[in-house]
C-alpha positions in Angstrom: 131.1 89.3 59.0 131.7 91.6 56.1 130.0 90.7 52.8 131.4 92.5 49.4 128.9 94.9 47.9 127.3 93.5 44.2 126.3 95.8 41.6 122.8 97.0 41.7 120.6 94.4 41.3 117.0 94.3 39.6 114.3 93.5 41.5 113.0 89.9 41.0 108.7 91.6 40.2 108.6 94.0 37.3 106.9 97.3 37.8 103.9 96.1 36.2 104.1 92.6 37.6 103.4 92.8 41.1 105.4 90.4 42.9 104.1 87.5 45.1 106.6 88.1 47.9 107.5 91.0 49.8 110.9 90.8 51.9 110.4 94.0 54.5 113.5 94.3 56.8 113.5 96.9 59.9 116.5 99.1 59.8 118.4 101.9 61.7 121.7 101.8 61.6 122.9 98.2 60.6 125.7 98.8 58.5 127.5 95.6 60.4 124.9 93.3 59.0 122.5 94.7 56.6 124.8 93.2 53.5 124.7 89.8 54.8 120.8 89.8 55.2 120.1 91.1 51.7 122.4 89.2 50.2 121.4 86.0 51.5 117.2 87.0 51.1 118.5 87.9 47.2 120.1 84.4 46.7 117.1 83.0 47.9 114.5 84.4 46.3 116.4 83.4 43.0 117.2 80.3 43.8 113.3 79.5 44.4 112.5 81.5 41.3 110.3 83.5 43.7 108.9 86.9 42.0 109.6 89.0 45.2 111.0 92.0 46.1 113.3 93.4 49.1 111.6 96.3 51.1 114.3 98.2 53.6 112.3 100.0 56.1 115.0 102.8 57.2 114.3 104.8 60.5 116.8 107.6 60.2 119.9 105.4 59.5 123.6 107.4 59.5 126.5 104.7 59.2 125.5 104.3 55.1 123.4 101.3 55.9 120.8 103.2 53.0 123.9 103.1 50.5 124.2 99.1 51.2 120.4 98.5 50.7 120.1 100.4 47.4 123.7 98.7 46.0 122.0 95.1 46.8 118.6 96.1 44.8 116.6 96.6 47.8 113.9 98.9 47.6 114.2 101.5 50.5 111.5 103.4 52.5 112.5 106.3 54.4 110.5 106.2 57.9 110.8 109.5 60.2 108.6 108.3 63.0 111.0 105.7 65.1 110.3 102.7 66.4 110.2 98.9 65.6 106.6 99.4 64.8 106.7 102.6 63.0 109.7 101.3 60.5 107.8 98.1 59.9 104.1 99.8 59.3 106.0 102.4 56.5 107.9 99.5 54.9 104.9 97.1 54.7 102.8 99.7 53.8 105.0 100.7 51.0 105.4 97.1 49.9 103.9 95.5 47.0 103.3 91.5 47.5 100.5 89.7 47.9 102.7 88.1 51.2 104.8 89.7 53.1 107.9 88.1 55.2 109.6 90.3 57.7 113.2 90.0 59.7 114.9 91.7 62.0 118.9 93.3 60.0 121.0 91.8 62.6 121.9 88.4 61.1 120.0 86.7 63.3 117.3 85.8 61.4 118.2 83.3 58.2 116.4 84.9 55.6 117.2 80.9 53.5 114.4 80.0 55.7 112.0 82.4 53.3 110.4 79.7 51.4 109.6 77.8 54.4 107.2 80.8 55.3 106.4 81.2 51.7 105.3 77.8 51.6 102.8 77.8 54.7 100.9 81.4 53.3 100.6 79.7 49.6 99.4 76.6 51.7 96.3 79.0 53.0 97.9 80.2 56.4 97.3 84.2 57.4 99.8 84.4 59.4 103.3 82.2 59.7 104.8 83.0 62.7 108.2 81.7 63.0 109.1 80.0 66.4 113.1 80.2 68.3 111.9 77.9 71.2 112.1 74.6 72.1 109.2 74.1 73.1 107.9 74.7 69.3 110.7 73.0 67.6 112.8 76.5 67.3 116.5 76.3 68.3 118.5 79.2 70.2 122.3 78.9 69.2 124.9 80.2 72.0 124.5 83.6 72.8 121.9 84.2 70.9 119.5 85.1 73.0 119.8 86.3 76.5 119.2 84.3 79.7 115.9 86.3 80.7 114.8 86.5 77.9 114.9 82.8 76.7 113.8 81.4 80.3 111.7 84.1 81.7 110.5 86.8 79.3 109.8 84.7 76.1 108.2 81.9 77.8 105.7 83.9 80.1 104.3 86.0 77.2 104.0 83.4 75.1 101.9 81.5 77.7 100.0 84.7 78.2 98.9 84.3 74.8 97.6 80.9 74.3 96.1 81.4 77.8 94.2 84.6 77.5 94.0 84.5 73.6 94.3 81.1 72.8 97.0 82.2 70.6 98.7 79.2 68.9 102.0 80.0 69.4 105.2 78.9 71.6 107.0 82.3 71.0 104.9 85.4 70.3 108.0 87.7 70.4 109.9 85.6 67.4 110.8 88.7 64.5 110.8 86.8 61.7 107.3 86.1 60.8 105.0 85.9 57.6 101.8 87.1 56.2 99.4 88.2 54.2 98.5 91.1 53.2 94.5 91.0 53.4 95.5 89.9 57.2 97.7 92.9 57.4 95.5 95.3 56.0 92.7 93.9 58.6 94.3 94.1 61.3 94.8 98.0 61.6 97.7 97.9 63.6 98.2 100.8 65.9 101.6 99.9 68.0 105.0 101.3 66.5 107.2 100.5 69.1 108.3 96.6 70.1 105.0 95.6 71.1 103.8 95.7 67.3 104.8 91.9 67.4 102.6 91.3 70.4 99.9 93.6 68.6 99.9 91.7 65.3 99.7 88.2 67.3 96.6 89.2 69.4 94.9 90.9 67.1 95.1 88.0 64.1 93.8 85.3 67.2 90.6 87.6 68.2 90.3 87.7 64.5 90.2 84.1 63.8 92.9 84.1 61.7 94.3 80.6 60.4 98.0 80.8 62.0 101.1 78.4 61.4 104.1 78.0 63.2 107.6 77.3 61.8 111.0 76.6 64.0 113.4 78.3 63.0 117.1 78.6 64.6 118.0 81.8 66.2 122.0 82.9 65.6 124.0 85.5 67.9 123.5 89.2 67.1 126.4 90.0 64.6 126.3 94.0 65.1 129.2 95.4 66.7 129.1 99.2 66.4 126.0 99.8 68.7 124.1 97.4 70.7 120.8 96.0 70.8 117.8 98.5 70.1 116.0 95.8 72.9 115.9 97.0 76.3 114.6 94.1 78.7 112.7 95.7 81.4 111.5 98.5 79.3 110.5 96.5 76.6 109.1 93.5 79.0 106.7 96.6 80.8 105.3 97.4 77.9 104.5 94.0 76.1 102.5 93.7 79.1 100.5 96.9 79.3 99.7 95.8 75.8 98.5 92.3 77.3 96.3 93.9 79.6 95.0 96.7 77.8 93.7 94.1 75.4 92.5 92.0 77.9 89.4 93.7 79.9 88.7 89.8 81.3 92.6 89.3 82.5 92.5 92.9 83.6 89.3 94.3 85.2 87.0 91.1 84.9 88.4 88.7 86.8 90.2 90.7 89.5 86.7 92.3 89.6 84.9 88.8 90.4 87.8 87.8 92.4 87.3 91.0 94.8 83.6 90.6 95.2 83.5 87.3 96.2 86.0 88.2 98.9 83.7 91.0 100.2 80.7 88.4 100.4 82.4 85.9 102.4 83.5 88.7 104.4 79.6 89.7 104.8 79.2 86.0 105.9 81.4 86.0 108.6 80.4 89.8 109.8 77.1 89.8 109.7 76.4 87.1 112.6 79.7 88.7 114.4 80.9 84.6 113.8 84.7 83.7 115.3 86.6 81.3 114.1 88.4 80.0 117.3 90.0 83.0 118.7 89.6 85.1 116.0 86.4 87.1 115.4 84.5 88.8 112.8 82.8 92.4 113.6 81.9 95.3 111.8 85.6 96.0 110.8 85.5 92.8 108.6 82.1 94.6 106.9 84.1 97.7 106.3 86.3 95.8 104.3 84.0 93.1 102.8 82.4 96.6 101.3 85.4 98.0 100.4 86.1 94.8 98.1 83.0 94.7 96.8 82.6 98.4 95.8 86.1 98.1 94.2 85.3 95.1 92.5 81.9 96.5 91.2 84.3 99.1 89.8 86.5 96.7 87.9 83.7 95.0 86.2 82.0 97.6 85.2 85.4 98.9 83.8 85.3 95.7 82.0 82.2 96.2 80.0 82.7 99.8 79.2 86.4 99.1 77.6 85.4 96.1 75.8 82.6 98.1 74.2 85.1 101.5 73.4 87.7 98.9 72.1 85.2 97.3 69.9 83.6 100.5 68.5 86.8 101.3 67.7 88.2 98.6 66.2 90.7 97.6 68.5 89.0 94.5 68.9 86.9 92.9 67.1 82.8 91.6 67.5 82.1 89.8 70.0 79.1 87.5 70.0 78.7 87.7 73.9 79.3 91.5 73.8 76.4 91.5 71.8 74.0 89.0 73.7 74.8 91.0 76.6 73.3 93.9 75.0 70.1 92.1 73.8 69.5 91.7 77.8 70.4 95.1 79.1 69.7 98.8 77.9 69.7 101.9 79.7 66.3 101.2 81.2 67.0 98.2 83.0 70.2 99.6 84.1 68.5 102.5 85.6 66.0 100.1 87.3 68.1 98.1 89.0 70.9 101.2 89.8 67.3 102.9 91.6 66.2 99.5 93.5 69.5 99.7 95.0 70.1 103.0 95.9 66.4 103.0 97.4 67.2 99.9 99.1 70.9 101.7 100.7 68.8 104.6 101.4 65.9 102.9 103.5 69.1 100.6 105.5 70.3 104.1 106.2 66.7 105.4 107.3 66.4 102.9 109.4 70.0 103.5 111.2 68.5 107.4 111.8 65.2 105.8 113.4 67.7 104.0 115.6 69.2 107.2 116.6 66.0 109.2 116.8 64.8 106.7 119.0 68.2 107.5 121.4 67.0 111.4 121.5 70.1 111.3 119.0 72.8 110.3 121.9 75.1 107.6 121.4 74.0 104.3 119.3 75.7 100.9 120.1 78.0 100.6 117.6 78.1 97.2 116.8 74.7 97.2 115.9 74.2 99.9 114.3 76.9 99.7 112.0 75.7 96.5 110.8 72.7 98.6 109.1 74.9 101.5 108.2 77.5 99.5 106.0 75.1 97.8 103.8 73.2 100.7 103.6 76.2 102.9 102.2 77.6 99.6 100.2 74.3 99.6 98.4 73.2 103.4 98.0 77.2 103.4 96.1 76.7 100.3 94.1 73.4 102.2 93.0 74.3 105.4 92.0 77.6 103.4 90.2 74.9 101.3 88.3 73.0 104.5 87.2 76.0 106.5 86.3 77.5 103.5 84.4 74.1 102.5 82.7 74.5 106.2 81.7 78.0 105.9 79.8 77.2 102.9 78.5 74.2 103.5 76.6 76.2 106.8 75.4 78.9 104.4 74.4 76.9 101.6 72.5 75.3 104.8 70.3 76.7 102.9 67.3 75.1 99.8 68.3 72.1 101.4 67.5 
């Protein structure tokens, strides 16, 4: 769809009136279907008398899409750094409103649907997330969207969210979305590639954000001269290495817990060398019970450590049990407990050399002496861990202090 090109066309805000609405759209090379956006987010924000102004983010465009955005009265930003988050950062950045409504440049997005958003932000909402889905109202017209994504993709992060966030959403990766610009300015968001959407979801839930949700109907891409700068399995990878990397429970905790309560009921059924009808249960299954419980040691003590460096940092914000947990443990209990431990693997392993001594250091029986050997090493590790990570920890709680 071709749309003809109006003369220039003032902004709806003065430049010493700043306006209430910013309109920031995404853009490299979208000549197909830049015209129709503006002109249809132009109409609209004059036909609700809406003091707002139209922000075009360009990322290095070359097909004259620049050209279309100035001749419709669009303000545009020139971004070098590419990316969906990196366009979007430099155009909301360079925006002016009090809210801010963004949408993807390839028609399918109906920018009409601006005061909707509009209306939910004056209403008191942060963040107005706009929702393609069924399952939130939304509606995905033919070929709009494609099969994995809608069934698979969509669906599965968006569960991800309300489960591990509590997000409360039905389709986390919708593009056209809403907010404002305290929010934005809050959130410090880091991500310039596609997971920005992800980023700014997450990030407004941990932060207690008040969130709305509005269905809105998805329409078929209209480019033509390039396809879609969405690459499915590239794309999918890396919205969930954002999940997890802001997820220390979903991604060290719980796998962590998970793997030491395997190696204890492992303990259970090696210690008393138990069998299970013709199965039994020797030192072997104490090698591995160890091995789980050393590694799952590991992950939650990964768990602690990146949820501290991700709140001193400000990638995620206070957390009331992150900070009861420190009103129970410092460096010197740490250290108390990592020494009990390895004292306790030690002596286990004293007593294992007794056992040899007292065979003029010639063969042991295995069975048995293994059974004091494993604990002994499981414990002298789990020690020294403790110490080491009681160590790092204190270092990295210094602005606690």
């Amino acid at each position: 769809m071709t749309t003809a090109l109006p003369e220039r066309a003032p902004s709806t805000a003065g430049a010493s009136d700043p306006p209430e609405l910013s309109v920031v759209i995404p853009c490299l090379n979208e000549a197909d279907t830049l015209a129709t956006c503006l002109e249809t987010a132009r109409r609209t924000l004059a036909a609700g008398g809406i003091r707002g102004e139209i922000v075009v983010a360009d990322n290095g465009s070359t097909d004259g899409s620049r050209a279309i955005a100035e001749r419709f009265g669009a303000r545009v930003v020139d971004v070098a750094q590419r990316g969906y988050g990196a366009a979007l950062m430099g155009g909301i950045a360079a925006s002016r409103g009090r809210y801010v409504v963004m949408g993807d440049a390839d028609a399918s997005y109906d920018f009409g649907e601006i005061p909707r958003f509009l209306e939910e932000l004056r209403k008191g909402a942060d963040l107005v997330q706009g929702c393609r889905l069924s399952s939130g109202g939304g509606r995905v017209l033919p070929g709009a969207m494609p099969f994995l994504h809608r069934w698979i993709g969509n669906p599965l992060f968006s569960w991800l969210a309300r489960r591990w966030f509590h997000a409360p959403i039905h389709d986390i990766h919708c593009g056209m979305r809403g907010f404002t610009r305290r929010l934005y300015d809050s959130l410090e968001q880091r991500c310039t590639g596609m997971e920005f959407a992800s980023e700014m979801i997450i990030k407004s839930t941990l932060c207690k954000a008040r969130i709305a949700e509005v269905p809105i109907t998805l329409h078929p891409d209209a480019r033509r001269s390039h396809a879609p700068h969405l690459r499915t399995f590239r794309d999918g990878w890396r919205h969930l290495r954002f999940f997890l990397l802001f997820s220390p429970r979903w991604l060290f905790l719980v796998p962590g817990g998970a793997m030491i309560l395997l190696g204890i009921a492992g303990y259970a059924l090696g210690m008393p060398n138990l069998r299970l009808g013709r199965v039994g249960f020797d030192v072997h299954t104490l090698l591995v019970a160890s091995l789980a419980i050393i590694c799952g040691y590991q992950s939650i003590l990964f768990a602690i450590l990146t949820k501290v460096f991700a709140t001193s940092e400000g990638l995620l914000p206070e957390d009331p049990r992150l900070n009861r947990f420190f009103t129970h443990v410092n460096l010197e209990r740490g250290l108390a407990l990592g020494v009990t431990a390895t004292l306790a693997g030690l002596a286990l392993l004293a007593v294992a050399v007794n056992q040899w001594r007292l065979r003029e250091f010639g063969p042991l029986d295995y069975s048995r002496t293994m059974r004091v050997v494993i604990p002994g090493v499981t414990a002298t590790v789990l020690g020294v861990q403790t110490i080491l990570s009681s160590f790092f920890l204190s270092i990295l709680g210094l602005k606690r202090q």
